[in-house]
MARGUKE-706507 format. One record per residue (C-alpha): residue number from 0; residue in three letters; x, y, z. Coordinates in steps of 0.5 Angstrom, whole numbers, plus 500, padded with zeros to 3 digits. Example, Ala and Ser with C-alpha at 12.3 -4.5 7.8 and 13.67 -1.06 7.14 Angstrom:
   num   residuo     u     v     w
     0       Ala   525   491   516
     1       Ser   527   498   514
***
This chain:
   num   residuo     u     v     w
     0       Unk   765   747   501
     1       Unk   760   743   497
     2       Unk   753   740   497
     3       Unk   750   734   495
     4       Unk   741   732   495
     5       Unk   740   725   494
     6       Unk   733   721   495
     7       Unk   732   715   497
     8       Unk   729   710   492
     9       Unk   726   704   497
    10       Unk   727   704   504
    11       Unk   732   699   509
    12       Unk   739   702   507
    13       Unk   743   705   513
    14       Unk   745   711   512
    15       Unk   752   711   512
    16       Unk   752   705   506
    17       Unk   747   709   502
    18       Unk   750   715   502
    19       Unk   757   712   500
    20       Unk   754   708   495
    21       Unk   751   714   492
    22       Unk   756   719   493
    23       Unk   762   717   488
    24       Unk   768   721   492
    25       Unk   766   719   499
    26       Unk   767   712   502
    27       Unk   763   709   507
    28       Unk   768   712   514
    29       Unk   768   719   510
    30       Unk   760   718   510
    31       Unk   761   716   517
    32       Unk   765   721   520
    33       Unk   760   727   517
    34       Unk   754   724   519
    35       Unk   758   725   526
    36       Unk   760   732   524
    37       Unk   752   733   523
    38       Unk   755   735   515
    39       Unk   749   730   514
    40       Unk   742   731   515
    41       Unk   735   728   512
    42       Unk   728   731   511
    43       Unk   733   737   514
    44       Unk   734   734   521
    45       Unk   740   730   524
    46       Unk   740   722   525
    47       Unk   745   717   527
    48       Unk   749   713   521
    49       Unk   746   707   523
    50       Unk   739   710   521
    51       Unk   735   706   516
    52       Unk   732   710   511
    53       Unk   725   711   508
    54       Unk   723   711   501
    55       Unk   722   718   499
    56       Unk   727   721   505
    57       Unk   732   727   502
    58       Unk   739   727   505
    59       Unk   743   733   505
    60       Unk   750   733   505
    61       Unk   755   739   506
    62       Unk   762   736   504
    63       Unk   769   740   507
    64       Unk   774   741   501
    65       Unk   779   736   501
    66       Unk   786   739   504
    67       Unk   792   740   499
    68       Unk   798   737   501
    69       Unk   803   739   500
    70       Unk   808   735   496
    71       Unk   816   736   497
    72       Unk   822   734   494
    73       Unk   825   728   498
    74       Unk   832   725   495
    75       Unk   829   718   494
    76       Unk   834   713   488
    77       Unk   829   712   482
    78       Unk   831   709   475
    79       Unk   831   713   470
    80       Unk   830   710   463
    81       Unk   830   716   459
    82       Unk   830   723   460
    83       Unk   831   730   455
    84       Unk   828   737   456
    85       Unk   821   736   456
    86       Unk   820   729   458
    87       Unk   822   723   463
    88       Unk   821   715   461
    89       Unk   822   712   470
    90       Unk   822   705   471
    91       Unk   817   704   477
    92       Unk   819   699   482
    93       Unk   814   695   486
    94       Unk   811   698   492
    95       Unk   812   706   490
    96       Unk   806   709   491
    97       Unk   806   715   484
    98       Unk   804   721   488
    99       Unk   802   723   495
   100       Unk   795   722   498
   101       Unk   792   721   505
   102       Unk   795   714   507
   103       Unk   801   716   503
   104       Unk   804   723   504
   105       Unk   811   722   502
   106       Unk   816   717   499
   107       Unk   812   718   493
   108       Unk   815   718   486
   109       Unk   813   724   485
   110       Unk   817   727   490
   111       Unk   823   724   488
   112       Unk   821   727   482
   113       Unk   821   734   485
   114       Unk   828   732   487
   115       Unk   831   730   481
   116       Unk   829   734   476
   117       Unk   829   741   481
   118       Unk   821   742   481
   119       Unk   821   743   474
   120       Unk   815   738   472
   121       Unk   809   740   468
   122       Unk   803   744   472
   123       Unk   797   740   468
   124       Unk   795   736   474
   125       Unk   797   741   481
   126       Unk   802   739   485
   127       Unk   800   733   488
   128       Unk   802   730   481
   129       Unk   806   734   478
   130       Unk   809   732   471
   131       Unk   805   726   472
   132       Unk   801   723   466
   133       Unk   798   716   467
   134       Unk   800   713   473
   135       Unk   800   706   476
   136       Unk   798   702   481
   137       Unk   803   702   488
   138       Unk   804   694   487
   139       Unk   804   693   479
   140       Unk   813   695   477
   141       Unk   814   699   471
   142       Unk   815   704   465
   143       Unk   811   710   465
   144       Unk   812   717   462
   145       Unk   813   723   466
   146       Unk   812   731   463
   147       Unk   817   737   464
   148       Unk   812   741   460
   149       Unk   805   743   460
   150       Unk   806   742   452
   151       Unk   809   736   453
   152       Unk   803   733   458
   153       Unk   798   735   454
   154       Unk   801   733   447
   155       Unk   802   726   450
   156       Unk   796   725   454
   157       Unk   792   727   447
   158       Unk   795   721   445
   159       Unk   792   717   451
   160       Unk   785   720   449
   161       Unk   787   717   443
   162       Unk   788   711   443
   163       Unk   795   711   440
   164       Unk   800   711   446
   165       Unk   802   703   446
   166       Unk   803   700   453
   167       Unk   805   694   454
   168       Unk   804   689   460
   169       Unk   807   683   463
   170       Unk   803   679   468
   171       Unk   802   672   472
   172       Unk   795   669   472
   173       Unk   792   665   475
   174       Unk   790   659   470
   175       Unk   790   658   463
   176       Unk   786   661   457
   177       Unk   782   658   453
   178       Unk   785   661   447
   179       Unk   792   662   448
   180       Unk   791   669   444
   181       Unk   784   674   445
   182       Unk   780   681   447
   183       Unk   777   683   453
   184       Unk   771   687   450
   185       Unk   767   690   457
   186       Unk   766   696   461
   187       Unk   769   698   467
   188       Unk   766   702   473
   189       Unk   766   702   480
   190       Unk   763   699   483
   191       Unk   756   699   487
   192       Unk   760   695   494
   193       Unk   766   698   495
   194       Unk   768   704   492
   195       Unk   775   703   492
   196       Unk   774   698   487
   197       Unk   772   698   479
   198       Unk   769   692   476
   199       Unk   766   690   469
   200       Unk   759   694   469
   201       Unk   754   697   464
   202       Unk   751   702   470
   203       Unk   756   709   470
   204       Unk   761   706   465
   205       Unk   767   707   461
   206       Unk   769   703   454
   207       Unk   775   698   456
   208       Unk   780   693   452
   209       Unk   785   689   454
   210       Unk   788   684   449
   211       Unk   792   679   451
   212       Unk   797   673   449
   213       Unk   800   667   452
   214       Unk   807   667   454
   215       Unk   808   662   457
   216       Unk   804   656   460
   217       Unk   807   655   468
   218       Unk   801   648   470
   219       Unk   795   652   473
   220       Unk   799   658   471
   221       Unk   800   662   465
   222       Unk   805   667   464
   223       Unk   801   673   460
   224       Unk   803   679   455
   225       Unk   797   685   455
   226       Unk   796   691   451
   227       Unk   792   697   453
   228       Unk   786   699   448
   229       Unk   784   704   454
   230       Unk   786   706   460
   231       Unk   782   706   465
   232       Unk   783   705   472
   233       Unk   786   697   473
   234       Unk   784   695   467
   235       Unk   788   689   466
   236       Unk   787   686   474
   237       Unk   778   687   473
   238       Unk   779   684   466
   239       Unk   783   679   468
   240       Unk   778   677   474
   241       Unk   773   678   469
   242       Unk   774   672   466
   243       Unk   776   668   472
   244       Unk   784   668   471
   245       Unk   786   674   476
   246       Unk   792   677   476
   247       Unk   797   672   481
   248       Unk   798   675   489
   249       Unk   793   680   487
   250       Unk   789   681   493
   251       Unk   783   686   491
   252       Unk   780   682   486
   253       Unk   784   675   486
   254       Unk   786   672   492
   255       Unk   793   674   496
   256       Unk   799   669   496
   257       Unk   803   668   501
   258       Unk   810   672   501
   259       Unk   808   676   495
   260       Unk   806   683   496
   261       Unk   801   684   491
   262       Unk   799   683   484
   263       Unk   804   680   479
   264       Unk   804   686   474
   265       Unk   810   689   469
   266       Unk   809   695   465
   267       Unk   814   692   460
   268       Unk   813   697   455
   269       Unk   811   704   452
   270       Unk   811   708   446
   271       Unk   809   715   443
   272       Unk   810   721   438
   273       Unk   815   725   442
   274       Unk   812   732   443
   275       Unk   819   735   440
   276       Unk   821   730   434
   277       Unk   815   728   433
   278       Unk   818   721   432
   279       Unk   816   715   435
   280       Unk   819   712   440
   281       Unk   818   706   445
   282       Unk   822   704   451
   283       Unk   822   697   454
   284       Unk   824   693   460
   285       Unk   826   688   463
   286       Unk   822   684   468
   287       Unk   824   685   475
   288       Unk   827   680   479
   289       Unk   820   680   484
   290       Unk   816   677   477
   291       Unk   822   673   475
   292       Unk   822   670   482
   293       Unk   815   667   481
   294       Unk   817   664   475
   295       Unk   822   661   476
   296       Unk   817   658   482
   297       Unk   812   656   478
   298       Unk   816   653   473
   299       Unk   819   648   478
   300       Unk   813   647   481
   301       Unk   810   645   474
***
């Protein structure tokens, strides 16, 4: 159990909004469902979720441990691209989730990853993401780098931290760019509004740059390749809506598309210093048949 003080700074804003607003680590139907639980108390009494606070006013939280889950070997087909003894390259397909969380508590990547490789992953990040090094999101396919060794985990993501780790992605935007080649240079945070989302703030940020080049332009569309500078948490997808060319389907921070699930986003490429050789290698990937699709119907349309 763990507890939180907050103040309110100005009056109006009910309590449940203001303390997910606050409150990095709680939405707002966890902040709710606290406040409920009588977990939430302000000037040391109780009051509904909907009570509008006053400038000055303190709200106490008690928040419960998060519950481990546990994450068991399941017998799911994944595409491994490379593999030795400290370390895994696996095409992700579209709509695999990488590790088990609440709303998906398996079917995940790393199941299958137990499965395969006989629980015999790296223990850096706890068993929920066992072996897992970065990640990417459910809806965007691709290349990433999974551990068999704490060794190996914690030299790869020394690299990550680095800046020397090369990813390379693919992607469908919507429009096309003034210039066919350029740099995204803008902080990401998350944001004040919807705590499930990041977007480009100078407020609790973080460094991010995305350099991008056209491909090919499809009319109001442009196929787009993007190398990561950093690595923070939907990077490409927040910096392309920063510049008013959202990722194609993406229905977080675009506009969903009918008949595509989700983001047109590849992670095409990666390299690194292997932990063992110490040799510099890069694995690619073929776009899958999803984004080539979308070409293929973009460029009719063209």
């Amino acid at each position: 159990m763990s507890s939180l003080r907050l103040e309110a700074s100005e009056s109006g804003a009910r309590l449940d909004k203001f303390i997910s607003e606050q409150a990095e680590s709680l939405t707002r139907s966890a902040a709710a469902g606290l406040i409920e639980n009588g977990a939430v108390l302000v000037n040391g009494e109780a009051k509904p979720k909907n009570y509008k606070l006053r400038s000055g006013d303190v709200i106490d939280i008690e928040i419960p441990e998060p519950k481990e889950l546990d994450a068991v070997p399941q017998d799911i087909p994944i595409e491994i691209v490379y593999e030795d003894e400290s370390l895994l390259v696996v095409n992700k397909p579209k709509g695999m989730v990488v590790h088990p969380a609440a709303g998906n508590p398996d079917g995940t990547l790393v199941n299958a990853l137990l499965f395969h490789c006989k629980g015999r992953l790296s223990s850096i990040n706890g068993v929920i993401r066992s072996g897992i090094v970065h990640r990417i999101d459910k809806n965007t396919s691709g290349l990433l780098i999974v551990a068999k060794t704490d060794d190996a985990h914690n030299f790869l993501a020394a690299q990550i931290k680095e800046h020397s780790f090369t990813r390379e992605y693919e992607a469908v935007v919507v429009g096309r760019f003034r210039e066919p080649s350029g740099t995204i240079d803008a902080p990401i945070g998350r944001s004040r509004y919807d705590r499930k989302k990041m977007c480009v703030t100078e407020s609790n940020s973080r460094h991010a740059v995305t350099h991008y080049e056209t491909v090919a332009e499809l009319g109001n569309y442009t196929h787009a390749r993007f190398r990561l500078e950093t690595g923070r948490t939907h990077q490409i997808r927040v910096h392309c809506a920063y510049i008013g060319h959202p990722v194609y389907g993406d229905d977080v921070y675009g506009k969903a598309v009918k008949g595509v699930e989700g983001q047109c986003l590849h992670a095409k490429r990666i390299g690194f210093i292997h932990p063992e050789t110490r040799e510099y290698v890069e694995f690619d990937s073929e776009l899958p048949e999803y984004f080539e699709k979308i070409l293929r119907k973009l460029g009719q349309n063209n």
